[in-house]
Each structure stands twice: as C-alpha cells, then as structure tokens.
C-alpha distance (Angstrom), angle and dihedral (degrees) to the residues before:
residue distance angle dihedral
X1 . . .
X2 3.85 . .
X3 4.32 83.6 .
X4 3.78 96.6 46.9
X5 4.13 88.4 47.5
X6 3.93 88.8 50.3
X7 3.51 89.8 52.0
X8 3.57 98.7 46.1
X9 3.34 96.1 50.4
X10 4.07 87.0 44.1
X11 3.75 87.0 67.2
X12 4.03 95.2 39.1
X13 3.40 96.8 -93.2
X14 3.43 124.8 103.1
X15 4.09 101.2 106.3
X16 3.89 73.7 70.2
X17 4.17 97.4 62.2
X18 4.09 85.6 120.1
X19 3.20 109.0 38.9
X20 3.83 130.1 118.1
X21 3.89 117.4 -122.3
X22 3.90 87.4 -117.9
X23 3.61 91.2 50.7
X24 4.34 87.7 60.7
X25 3.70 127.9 75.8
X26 4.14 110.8 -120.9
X27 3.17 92.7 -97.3
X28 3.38 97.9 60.5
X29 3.73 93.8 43.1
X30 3.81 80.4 52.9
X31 3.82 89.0 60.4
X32 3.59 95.9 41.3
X33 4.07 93.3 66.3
X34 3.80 84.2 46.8
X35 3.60 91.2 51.9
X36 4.30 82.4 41.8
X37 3.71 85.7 57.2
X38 3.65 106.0 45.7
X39 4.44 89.9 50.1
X40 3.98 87.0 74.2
X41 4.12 84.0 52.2
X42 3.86 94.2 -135.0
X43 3.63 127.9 179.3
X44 3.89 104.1 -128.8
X45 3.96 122.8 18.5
X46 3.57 114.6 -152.1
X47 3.47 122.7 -148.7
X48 4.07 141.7 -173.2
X49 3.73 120.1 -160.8
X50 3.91 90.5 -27.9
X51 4.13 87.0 175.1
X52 3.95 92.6 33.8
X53 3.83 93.0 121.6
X54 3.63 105.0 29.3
X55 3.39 129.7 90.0
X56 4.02 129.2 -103.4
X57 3.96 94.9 -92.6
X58 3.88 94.0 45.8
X59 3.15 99.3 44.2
X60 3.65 83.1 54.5
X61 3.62 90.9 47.8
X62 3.92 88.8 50.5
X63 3.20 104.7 41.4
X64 3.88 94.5 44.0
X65 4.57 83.0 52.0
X66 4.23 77.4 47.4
X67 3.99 94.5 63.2
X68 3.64 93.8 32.5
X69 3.70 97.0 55.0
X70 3.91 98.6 40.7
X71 3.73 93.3 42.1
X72 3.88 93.8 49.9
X73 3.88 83.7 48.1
X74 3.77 92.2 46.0
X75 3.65 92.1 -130.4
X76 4.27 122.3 144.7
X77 4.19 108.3 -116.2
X78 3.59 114.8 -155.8
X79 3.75 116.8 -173.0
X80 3.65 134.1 -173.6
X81 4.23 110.8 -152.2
X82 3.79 138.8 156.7
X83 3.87 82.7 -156.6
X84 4.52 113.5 102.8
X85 3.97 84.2 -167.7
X86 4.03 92.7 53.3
X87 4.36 89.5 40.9
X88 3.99 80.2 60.8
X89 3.38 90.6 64.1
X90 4.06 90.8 58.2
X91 4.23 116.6 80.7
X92 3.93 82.8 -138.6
X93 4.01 127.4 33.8
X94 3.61 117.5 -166.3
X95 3.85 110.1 -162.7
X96 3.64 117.8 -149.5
X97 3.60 131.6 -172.5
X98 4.11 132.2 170.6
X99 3.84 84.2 -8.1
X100 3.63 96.6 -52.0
X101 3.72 142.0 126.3
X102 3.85 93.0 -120.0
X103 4.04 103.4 164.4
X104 4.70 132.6 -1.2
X105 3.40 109.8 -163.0
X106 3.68 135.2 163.6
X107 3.97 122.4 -124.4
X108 3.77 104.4 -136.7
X109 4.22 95.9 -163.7
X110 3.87 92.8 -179.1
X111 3.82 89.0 55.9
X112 3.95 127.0 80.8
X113 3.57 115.6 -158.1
X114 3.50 141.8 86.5
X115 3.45 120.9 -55.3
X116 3.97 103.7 -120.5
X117 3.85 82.5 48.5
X118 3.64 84.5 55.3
X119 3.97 97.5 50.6
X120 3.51 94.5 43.9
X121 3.98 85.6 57.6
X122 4.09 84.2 48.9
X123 3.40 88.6 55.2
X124 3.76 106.8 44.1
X125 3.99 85.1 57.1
X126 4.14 99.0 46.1
C-alpha cells in the first residue's frame, strides 16, 4: 500500500487512494495507470495513445503529469501516438509511415520556433 500511495500522490493523486475508476475524470484514470506503472519501478513505460480519448487540455494536463513523473523518476517513456501535439511532448519523435523510418528529429522544449528551423539547427551541430 505504502508504494501505490507514493505513486498516487507522485501523479497528484493520492486524496484519490479510494476511489472507484467511474468515480474519476479520464484524466485521472489516465494518471492512475501511470501511477500503476511506475509501483513495479520499471525502467521504460510503454505507452499507446495514452491521450487517445481525452480532450486537447487533458491530454495536455496528462501528458505534461506523464513527463513530470517519469523524468523526476529518471525513467525512459516511449509512446506510440497519431497525435503531432502529443509527439511535442517527446525529446525525440520518430516518424513512421508504411512501416518505415520516414523522419528522427529532436524536440528542443526550451526552444520556440518552428520546427524545420529547429532541425536545421539539429543538423548544423551533428
């Protein structure tokens, strides 16, 4: 129990310990399976679609919980998504299309600009 209450309240949740999954909003349930994940202390979560039925400001609000939590854990978070505004979350995007490696590229979160500026810059330096 002492594990699972950690975790909750890693992910902002732990006034919630009792709570049904119908009693939470999806977000919450959202952070719940991260909070599920990060009790058997692996190194890399995997996950597909985590925002896939949320809408655009909680996914935002999961997704930003997502980074927080695995970064302050120092654990590797590799996500599948369909979704260009969750993929800027990630610090690398790997574009596939037909099966194929179509594009790498490198998230830079402290930088504002557009994103082509941005690879161009990754490139200069590689």
């Amino acid at each position: 129990m002492r594990l699972a209450r950690k975790a909750l309240k890693d992910v902002g949740l732990e006034s919630h310990m009792n709570h049904m999954p119908g009693q939470m909003s999806g977000g919450q349930q959202q952070r719940v399976g991260i909070a599920r994940a990060l009790v058997t202390d692996p190194d890399i979560i995997f996950a597909d679609e985590p925002t896939g039925n949320l809408d655009s400001k909680t996914s935002d609000d999961v997704m930003r919980s997502m980074c927080d939590t695995v970064k302050s854990h120092g654990k590797t978070f590799i996500m599948v998504t369909h979704d260009p505004n969750m993929a800027a979350y990630a610090d690398k995007v790997i574009n596939i299309l037909d099966g194929r490696i179509t594009d790498i590229y490198f998230n830079r979160h402290e930088t504002v600009g557009d994103k082509a500026e941005i690879r161009e810059e990754i490139k200069k330096e590689a």
